[in-house]
N, C-alpha and C positions, 0 to 999 in steps of 0.2 A: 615536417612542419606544415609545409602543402598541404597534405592528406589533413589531418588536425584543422586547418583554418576555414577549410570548407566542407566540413562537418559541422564544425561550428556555426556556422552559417547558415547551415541549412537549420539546425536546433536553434537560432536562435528565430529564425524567420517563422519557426513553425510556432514559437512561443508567442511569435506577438500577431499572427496573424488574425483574422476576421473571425470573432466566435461562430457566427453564421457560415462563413466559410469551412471553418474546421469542423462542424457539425456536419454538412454537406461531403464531406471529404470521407468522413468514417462510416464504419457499423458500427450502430452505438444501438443497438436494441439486444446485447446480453449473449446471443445465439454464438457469438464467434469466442468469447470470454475461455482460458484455457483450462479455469475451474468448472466441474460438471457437477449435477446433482450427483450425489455420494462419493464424493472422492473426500479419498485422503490426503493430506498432502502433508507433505515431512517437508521440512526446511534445511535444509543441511549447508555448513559452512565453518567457520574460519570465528574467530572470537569479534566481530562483527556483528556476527547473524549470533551471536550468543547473548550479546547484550540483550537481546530481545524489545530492538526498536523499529526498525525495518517490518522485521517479522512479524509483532504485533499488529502495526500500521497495515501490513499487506492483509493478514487477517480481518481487522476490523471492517477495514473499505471492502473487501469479498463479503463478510456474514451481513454486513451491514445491505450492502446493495442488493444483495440477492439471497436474503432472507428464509425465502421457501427452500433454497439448494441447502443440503445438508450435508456442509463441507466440515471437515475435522482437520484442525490444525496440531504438528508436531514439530515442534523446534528442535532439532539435533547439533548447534553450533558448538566447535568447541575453539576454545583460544589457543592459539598458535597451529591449526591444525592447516592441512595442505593439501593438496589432490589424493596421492596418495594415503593417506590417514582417511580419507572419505573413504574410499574405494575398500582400504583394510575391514571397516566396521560398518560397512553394505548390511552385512547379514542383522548383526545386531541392534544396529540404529536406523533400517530401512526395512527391511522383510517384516523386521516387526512387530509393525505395525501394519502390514498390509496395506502398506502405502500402494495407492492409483495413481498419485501425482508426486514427483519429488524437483524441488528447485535448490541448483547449484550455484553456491555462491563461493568460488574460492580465487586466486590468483597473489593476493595482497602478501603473502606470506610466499607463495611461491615463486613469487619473481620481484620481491623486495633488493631492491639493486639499484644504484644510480647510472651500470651500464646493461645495457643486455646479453644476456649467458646463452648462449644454444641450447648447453645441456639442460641446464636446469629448465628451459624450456620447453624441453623433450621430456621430461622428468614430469611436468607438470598435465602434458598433452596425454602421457601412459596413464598417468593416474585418471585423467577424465574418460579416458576412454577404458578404463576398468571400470570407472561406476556404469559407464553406457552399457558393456556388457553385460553386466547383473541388470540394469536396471529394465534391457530389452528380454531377458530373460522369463523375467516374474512380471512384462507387461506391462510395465510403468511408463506414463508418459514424462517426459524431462524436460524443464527448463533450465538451460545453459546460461546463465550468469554472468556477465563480465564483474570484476571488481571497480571499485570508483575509483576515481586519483584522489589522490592526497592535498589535501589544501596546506601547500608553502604558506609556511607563516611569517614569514618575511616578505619587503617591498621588492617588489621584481617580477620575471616572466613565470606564471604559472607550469608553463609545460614543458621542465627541463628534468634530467635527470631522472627520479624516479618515475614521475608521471611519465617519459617518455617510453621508458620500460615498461611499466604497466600496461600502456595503450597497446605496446605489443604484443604483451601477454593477453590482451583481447582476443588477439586473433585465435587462440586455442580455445576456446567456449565457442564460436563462431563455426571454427574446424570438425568439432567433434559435433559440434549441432544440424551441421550439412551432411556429413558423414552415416550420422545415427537417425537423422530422420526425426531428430529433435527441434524445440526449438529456441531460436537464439535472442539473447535477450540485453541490449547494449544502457548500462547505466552510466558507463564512463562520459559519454558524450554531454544527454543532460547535464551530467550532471558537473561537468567540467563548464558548459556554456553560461550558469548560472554563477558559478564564482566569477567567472569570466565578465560578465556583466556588471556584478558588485566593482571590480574592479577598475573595469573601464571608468565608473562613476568616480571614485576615488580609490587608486592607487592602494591607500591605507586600508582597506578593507580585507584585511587579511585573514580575519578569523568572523567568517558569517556561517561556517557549516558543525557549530560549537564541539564539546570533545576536545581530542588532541587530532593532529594531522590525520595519523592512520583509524583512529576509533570516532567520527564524527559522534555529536549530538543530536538530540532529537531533530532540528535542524538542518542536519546535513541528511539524514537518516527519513525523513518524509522526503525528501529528494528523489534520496531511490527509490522508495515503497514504490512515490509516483511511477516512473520511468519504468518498473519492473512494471508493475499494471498495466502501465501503457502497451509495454511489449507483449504485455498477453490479453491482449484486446479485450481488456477491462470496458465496461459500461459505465460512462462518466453521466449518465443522465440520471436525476433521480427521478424526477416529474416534469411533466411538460405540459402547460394548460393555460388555452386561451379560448378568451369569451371576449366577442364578439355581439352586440349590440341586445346583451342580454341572454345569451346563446352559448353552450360550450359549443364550442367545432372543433380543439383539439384536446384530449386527455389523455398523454401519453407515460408510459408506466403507471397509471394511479384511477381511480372510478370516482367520477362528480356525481352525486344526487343532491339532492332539496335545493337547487340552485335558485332563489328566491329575491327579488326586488323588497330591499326594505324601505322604501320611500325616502327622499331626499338625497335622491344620487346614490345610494348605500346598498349593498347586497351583499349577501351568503351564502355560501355554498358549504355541504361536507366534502371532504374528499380526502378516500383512504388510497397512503401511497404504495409502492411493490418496496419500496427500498428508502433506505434513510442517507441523509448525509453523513459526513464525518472528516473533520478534519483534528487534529490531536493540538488540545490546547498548549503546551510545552511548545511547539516547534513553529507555531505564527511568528517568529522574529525573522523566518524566509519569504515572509508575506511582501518583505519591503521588496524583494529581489526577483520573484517569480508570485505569478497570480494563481498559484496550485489548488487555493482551498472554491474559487469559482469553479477553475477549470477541470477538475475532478468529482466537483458537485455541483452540474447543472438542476438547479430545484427552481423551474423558470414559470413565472406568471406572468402574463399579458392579458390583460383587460383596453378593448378598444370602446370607444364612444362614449366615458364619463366627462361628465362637465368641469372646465376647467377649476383647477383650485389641488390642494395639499391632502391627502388622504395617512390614515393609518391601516395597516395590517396586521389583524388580529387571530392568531391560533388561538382557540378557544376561548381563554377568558385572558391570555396576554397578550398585549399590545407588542410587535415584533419589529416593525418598521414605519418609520413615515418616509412617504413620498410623493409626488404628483401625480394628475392625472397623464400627463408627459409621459412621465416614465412608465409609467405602470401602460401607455400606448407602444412602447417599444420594447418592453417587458423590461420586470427587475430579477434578479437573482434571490432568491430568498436561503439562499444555504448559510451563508453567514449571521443574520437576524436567527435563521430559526435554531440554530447550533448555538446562540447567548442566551435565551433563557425560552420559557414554553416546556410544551409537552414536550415538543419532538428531543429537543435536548435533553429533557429528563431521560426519555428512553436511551438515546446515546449512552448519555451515561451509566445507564443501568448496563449495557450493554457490555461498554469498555469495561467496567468495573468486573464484568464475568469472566471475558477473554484475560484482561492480567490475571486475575486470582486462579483460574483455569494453568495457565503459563506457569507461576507463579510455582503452583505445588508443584507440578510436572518436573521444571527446572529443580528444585529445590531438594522436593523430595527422593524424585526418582530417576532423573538424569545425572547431574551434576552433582546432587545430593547420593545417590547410590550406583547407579553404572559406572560412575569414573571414581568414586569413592575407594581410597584405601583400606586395607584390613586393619590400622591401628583407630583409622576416623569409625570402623563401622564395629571395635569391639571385638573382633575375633582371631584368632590363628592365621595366618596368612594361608595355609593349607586347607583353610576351610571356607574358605571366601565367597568362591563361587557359589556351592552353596549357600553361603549364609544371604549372597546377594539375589538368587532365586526365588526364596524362601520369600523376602522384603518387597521382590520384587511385584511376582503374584500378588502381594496382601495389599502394597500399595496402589498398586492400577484397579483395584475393585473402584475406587475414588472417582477415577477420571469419567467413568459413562457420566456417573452423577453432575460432575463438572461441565462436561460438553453438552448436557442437556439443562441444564443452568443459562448456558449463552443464547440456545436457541429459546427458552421460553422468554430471556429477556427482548428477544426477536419479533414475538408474537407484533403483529400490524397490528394497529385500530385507526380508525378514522376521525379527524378533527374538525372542527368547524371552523373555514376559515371568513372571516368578516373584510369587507374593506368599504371603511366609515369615510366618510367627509369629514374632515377639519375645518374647511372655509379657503379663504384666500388665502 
């Protein structure tokens, strides 16, 4: 309980500390990020990672932020599956694809327990270190996973019983990530700090990470996306741009031209950005708990020397924000205005709209839909399966290029013109 209460602590201190500070703190210019231009990356996990909420999320906020990388996402999750059941179907839901990158997400199932087993915790370490073995084989780099705790839906101590099991099963993603030269990637913590927090507030707050206990909601599930990003020194900036008595002096991720005085305090500039925001509309009901959708989308504006009074900020022909000349001297955040309406949200959307339906079939048609499919679901002789499931399987992955080159054109950057008008007093 020691260990646990100052972890917490430190997760929570990192949450509320000084954005300027934690800016200062990091590399946040993309370079250290564990996704690289062309990699692959396979998702693999436990019926979690199958819902396809996390895994989405992690996708968007990588295609999204780093646009020009031509990263290809595969989701392999299957429900109720375990370390070993990853490691069994290495060959056929990891080789593949010619996976560069694979992230491990399992424990939930494996040390589901309200005490802790040795064996089955040695059972669960075999199996992680069979994926490391193949996965160092064929060159993959891995992300080690912890599982998240469980949100107790009852009034009481969060971290009893199975969450205490669990945090121990942490230790084995940790083990085989020092071991293998991988690396490790702690969700439980976050993401135990933030229910922790609802709680402190009121007691009754038992259900903020929606879902059931063990399969959170969108809600509980942008939790992790975050926390996994984080661990893989994800790039939370998306632009950074300050003008200075008419003067850009910084423009960071993104290129200002026509920067223009329009008379009456007012000026415009274009400026095309490297990366977009994104935070997933479903899942702001954790907005109340954790500040995730700023602190994963720095999109910062400061403008010094306008004359005092109320201003709006305008992405090309919509109005996105008002605020003052105050604020806009200390800079505002614009990832929330420009994610409610404008261009930049359209793209988003166009965006998201590719990654699910990309998912979407993948899951449907050729994962879940035909790899784990039965011979009576698929029509044939049970003795002919394999075949028949080769056959399906070839004709349906012609699909996907088409698919994954859908997400990147909805990707394509342009440049917007952004305005910022005087209101008056």
């Amino acid at each position: 309980m020691r260990k646990l209460a100052i972890l917490l602590t430190i997760v929570m201190l990192a949450a509320t500390a000084s954005p300027a500070l934690a800016q200062m703190a990091e590399k946040d210019d993309g370079k250290y990020f564990f996704f690289k231009d062309g990699d692959v990356i396979v998702v693999m996990g436990d019926s979690i990672t199958e819902q396809h909420l996390y895994s989405n999320y992690l996708e968007m906020w990588s295609v999204a932020r780093f646009p020009k990388r031509n990263l290809t996402f595969r989701n392999v999750g299957i429900g109720g599956d375990k370390s070993p059941g990853g490691n069994a179907r290495f060959k056929r839901d990891v080789l593949a694809h010619k996976a560069t990158v694979l992230t491990v997400d399992f424990g939930m199932n494996d040390g589901y327990s309200k005490t802790f087993n040795e064996q089955s915790f040695q059972v669960y370490v075999k199996g992680l270190q069979g994926i490391a073995d193949q996965a160092k084989a064929a060159k993959i780099r891995v992300a080690w996973i912890t599982p998240q705790p469980l949100e107790i839906r009852e009034v009481g101590p969060l971290f009893t019983g199975i969450n205490e099991t669990l945090e121990r099963f942490c230790e084995g993603p940790q083990l085989i990530a020092q071991k293998n030269s991988g690396l490790f990637v702690d969700q439980f913590h976050p993401y135990m700090a933030v229910m922790a927090k609802a709680r402190a507030t009121d007691p009754k707050n038992t259900n903020i990470t929606g879902g059931d206990p063990v399969h959170p909601g969108p809600t509980g599930q942008v939790v992790m996306a975050a926390a996994i990003l984080r661990g893989l020194d994800f790039q939370r900036t998306v632009s950074n741009v300050v003008i200075d008595g008419g003067k850009v002096v910084l423009a960071e991720n993104c290129e200002i031209t026509k920067l223009l005085p329009k008379g009456d305090n007012a000026l415009a500039f274009d400026c095309l950005n490297f990366g977009l925001p994104f935070f997933p509309e479903e899942a702001k009901g954790i907005l109340k708990w954790t500040p995730l959708l700023d602190e994963m989308n720095r999109y910062r504006l400061q403008i010094k020397g306008l004359a005092d009074g109320k201003y709006a900020i305008q992405l090309d022909d919509t109005k996105i924000l008002e605020t003052t000349a105050a604020e806009l001297a200390k800079g505002v955040n614009l990832a929330g205005p420009a994610l409610a309406a404008g261009p930049i949200a359209d793209q988003v959307k166009k965006v998201w709209t590719a990654v699910k339906t990309k998912n979407q079939y993948f899951h449907g048609q050729i994962f879940r839909g035909l790899l784990l499919a039965n011979a009576k679901s698929l029509g044939v002789d049970p003795k002919d399966i394999e075949a028949k499931r080769q056959e399906l399987y070839t004709e349906r992955m012609k699909k996907m290029p088409e698919l994954d080159a859908a997400v990147r054109q909805a990707l394509a950057m342009k440049a917007h013109t952004v305005q910022v008008l005087p209101l008056g007093k």
